[in-house]
DSSP file (Angstrom, degrees, kcal/mol; ACC not computed):
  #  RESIDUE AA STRUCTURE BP1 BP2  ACC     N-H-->O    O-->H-N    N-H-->O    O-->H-N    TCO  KAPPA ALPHA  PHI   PSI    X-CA   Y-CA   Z-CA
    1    1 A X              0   0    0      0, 0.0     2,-0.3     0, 0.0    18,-0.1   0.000 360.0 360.0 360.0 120.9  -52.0  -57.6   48.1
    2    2 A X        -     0   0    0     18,-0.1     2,-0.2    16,-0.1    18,-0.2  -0.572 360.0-168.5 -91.8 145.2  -50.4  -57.6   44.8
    3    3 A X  E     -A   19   0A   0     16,-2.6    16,-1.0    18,-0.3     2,-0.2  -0.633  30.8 -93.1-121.0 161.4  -52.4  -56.2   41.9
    4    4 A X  E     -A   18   0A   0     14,-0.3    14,-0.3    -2,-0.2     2,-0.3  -0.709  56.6-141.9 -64.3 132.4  -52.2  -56.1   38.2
    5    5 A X  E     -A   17   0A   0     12,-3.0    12,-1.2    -2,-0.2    18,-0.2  -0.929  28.6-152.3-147.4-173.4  -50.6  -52.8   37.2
    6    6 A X        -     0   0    0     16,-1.8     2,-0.4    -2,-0.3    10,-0.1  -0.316  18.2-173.3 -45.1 138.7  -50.4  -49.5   34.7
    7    7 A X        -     0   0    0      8,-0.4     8,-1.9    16,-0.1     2,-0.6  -0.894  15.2-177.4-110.4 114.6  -46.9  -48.2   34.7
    8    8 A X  E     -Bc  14  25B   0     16,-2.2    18,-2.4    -2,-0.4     2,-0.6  -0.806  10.0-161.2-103.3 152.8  -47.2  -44.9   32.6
    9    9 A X  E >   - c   0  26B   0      4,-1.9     3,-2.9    -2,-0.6    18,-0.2  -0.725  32.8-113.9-112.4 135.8  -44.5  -42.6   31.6
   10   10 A X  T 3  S+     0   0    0     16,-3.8    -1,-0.1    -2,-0.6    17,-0.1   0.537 111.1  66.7 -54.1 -11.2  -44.7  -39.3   30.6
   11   11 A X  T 3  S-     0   0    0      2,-0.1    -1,-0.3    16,-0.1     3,-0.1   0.635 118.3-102.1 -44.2 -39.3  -43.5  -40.2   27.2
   12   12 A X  S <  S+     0   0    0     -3,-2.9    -3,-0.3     1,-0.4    -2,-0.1  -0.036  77.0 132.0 133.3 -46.9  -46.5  -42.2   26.4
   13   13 A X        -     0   0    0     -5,-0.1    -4,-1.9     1,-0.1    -1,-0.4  -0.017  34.6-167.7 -48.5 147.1  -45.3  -45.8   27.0
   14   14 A X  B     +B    8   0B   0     -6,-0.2     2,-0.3    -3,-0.1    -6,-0.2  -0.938   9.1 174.0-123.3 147.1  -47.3  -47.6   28.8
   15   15 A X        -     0   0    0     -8,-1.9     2,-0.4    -2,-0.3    -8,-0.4  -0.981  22.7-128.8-159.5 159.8  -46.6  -51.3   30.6
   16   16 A X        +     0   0    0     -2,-0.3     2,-0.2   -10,-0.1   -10,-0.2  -0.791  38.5 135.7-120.8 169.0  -48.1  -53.8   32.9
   17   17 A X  E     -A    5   0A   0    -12,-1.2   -12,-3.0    -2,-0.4     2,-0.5  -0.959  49.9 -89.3-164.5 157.4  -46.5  -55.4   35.8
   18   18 A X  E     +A    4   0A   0    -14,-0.3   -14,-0.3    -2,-0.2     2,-0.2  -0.905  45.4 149.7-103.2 159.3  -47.8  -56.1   39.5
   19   19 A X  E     -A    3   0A   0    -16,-1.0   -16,-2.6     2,-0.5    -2,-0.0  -0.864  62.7-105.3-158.4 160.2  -47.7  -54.0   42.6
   20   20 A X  S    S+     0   0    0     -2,-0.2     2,-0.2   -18,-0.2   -18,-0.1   0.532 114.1  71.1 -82.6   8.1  -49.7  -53.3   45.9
   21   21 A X  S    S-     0   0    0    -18,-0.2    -2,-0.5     1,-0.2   -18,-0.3  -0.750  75.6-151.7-108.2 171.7  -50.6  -49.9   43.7
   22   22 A X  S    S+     0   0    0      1,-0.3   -16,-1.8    -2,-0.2     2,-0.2   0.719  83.9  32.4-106.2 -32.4  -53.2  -50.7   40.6
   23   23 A X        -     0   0    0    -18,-0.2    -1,-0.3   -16,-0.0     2,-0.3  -0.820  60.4-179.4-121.5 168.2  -51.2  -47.3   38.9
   24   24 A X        -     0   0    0     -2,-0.2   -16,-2.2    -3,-0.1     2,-0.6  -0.984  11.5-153.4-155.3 138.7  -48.0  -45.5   38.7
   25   25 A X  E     +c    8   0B   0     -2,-0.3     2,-0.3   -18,-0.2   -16,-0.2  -0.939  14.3 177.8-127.1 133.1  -46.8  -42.6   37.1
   26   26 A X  E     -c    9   0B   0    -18,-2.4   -16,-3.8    -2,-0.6     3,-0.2  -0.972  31.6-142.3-144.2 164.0  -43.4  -41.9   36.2
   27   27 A X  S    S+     0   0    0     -2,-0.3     2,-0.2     1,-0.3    -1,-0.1   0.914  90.1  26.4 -74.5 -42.1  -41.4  -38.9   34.2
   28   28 A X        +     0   0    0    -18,-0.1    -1,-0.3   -19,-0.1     2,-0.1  -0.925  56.6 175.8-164.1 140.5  -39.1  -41.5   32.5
   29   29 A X     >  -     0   0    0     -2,-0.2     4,-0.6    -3,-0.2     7,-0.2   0.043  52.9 -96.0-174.0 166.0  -38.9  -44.9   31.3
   30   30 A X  T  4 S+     0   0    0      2,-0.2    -2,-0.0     1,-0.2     0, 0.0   0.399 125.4  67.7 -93.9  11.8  -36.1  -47.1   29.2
   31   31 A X  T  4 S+     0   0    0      1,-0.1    -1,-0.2     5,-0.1     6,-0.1   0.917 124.7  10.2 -82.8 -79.3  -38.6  -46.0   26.0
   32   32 A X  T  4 S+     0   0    0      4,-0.1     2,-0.3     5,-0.1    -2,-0.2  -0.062  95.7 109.2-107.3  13.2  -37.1  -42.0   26.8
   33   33 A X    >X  -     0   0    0     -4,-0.6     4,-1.8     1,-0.1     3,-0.5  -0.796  69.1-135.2 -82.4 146.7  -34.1  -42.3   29.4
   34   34 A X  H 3> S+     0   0    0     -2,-0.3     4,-1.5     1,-0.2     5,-0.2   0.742 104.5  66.1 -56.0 -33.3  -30.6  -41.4   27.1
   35   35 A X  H 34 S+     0   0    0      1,-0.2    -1,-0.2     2,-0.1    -5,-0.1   0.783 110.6  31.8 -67.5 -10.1  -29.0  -44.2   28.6
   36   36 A X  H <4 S+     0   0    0     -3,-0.5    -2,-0.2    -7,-0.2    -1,-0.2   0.885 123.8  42.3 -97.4 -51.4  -31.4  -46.5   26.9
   37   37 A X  H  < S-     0   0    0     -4,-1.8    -3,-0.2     2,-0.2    -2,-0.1   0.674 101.3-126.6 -68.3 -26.7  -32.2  -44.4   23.4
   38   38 A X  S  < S+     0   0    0     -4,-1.5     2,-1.4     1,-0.1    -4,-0.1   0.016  77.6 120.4  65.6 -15.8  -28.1  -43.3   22.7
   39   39 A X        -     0   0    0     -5,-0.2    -2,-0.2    -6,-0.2     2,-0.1  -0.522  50.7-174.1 -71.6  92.7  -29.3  -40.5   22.6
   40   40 A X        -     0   0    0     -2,-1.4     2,-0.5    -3,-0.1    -7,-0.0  -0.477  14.3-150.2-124.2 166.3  -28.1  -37.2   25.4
   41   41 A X        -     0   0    0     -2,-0.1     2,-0.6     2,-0.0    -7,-0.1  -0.981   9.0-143.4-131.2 131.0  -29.8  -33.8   25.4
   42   42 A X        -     0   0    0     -2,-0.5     2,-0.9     2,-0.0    -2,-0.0  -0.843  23.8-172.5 -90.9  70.1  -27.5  -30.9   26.4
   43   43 A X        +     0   0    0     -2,-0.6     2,-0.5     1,-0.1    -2,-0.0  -0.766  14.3 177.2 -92.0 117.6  -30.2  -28.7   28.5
   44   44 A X    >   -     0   0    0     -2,-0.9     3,-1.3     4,-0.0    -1,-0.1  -0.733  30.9-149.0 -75.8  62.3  -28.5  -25.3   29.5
   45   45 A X  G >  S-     0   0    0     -2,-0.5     3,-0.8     1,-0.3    -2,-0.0   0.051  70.6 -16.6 -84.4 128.7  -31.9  -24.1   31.1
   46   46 A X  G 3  S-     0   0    0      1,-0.2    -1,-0.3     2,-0.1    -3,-0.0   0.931 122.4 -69.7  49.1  48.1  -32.5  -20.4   30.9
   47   47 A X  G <> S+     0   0    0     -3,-1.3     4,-2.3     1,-0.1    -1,-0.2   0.765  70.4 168.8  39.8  48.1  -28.4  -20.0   30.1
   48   48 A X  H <> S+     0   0    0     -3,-0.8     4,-1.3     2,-0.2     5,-0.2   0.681  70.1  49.0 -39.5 -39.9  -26.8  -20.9   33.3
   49   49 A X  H  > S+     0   0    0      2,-0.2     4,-4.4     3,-0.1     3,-0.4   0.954 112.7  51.3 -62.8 -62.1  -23.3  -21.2   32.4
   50   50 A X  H  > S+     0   0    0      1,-0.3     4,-3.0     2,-0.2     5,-0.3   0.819 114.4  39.7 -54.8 -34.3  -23.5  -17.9   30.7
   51   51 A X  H  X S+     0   0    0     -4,-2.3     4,-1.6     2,-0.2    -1,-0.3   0.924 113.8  58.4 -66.6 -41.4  -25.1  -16.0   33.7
   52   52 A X  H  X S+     0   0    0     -4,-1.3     4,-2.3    -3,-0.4     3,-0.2   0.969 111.1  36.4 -31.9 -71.9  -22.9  -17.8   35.8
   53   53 A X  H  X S+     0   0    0     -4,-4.4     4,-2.1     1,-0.2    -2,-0.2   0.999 115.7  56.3 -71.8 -54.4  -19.6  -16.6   33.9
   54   54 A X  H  < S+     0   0    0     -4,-3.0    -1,-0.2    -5,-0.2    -2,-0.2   0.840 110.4  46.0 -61.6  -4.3  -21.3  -12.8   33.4
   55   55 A X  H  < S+     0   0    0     -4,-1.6     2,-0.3    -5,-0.3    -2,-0.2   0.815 136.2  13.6-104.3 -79.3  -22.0  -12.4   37.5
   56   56 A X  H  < S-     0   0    0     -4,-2.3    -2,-0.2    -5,-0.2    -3,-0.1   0.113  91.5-151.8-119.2  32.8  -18.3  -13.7   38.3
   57   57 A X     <  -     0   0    0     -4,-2.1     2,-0.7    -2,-0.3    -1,-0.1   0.233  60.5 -25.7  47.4-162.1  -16.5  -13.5   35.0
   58   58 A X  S    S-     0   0    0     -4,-0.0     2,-0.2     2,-0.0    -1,-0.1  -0.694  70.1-154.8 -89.8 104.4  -13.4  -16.3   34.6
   59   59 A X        -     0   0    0     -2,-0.7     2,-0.3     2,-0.0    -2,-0.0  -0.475   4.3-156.6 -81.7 158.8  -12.2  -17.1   38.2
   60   60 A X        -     0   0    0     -2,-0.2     2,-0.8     2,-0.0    -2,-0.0  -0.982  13.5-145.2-138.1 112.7   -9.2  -18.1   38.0
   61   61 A X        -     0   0    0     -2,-0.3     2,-0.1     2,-0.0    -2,-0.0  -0.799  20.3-164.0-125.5 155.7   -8.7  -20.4   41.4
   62   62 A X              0   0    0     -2,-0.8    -2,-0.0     1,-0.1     0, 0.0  -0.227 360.0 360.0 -90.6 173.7   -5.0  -20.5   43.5
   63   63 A X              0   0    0     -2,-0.1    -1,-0.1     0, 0.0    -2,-0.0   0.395 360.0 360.0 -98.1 360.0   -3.4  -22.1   45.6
């Protein structure tokens, strides 16, 4: 049975729509995706390249 419902997004937006659910929660939305805003976010989380390159320094690879 389709129902009136909430779409909220962890941003804050809210919208309504119907579904066989009455809510839905989602992480991101065209309010806070980068393809939508222009906008792009670089996340290096917890310096992964750099640990990366100090555990196997600059591989070089051959053929």
């Amino acid at each position: 049975e389709y129902v009136e419902c909430t779409i909220s997004c962890a941003c804050g937006n809210t919208f309504t729509t119907r579904s066989t659910k009455k809510e839905i929660r989602v992480e991101i939305c065209s309010q806070c995706h980068p393809f939508f805003t222009g906008t792009q976010k670089f996340i290096d989380s917890a310096g992964r390249i750099e640990k990366f390159k100090k555990k196997y320094g600059d591989i070089k690879l051959g053929k």
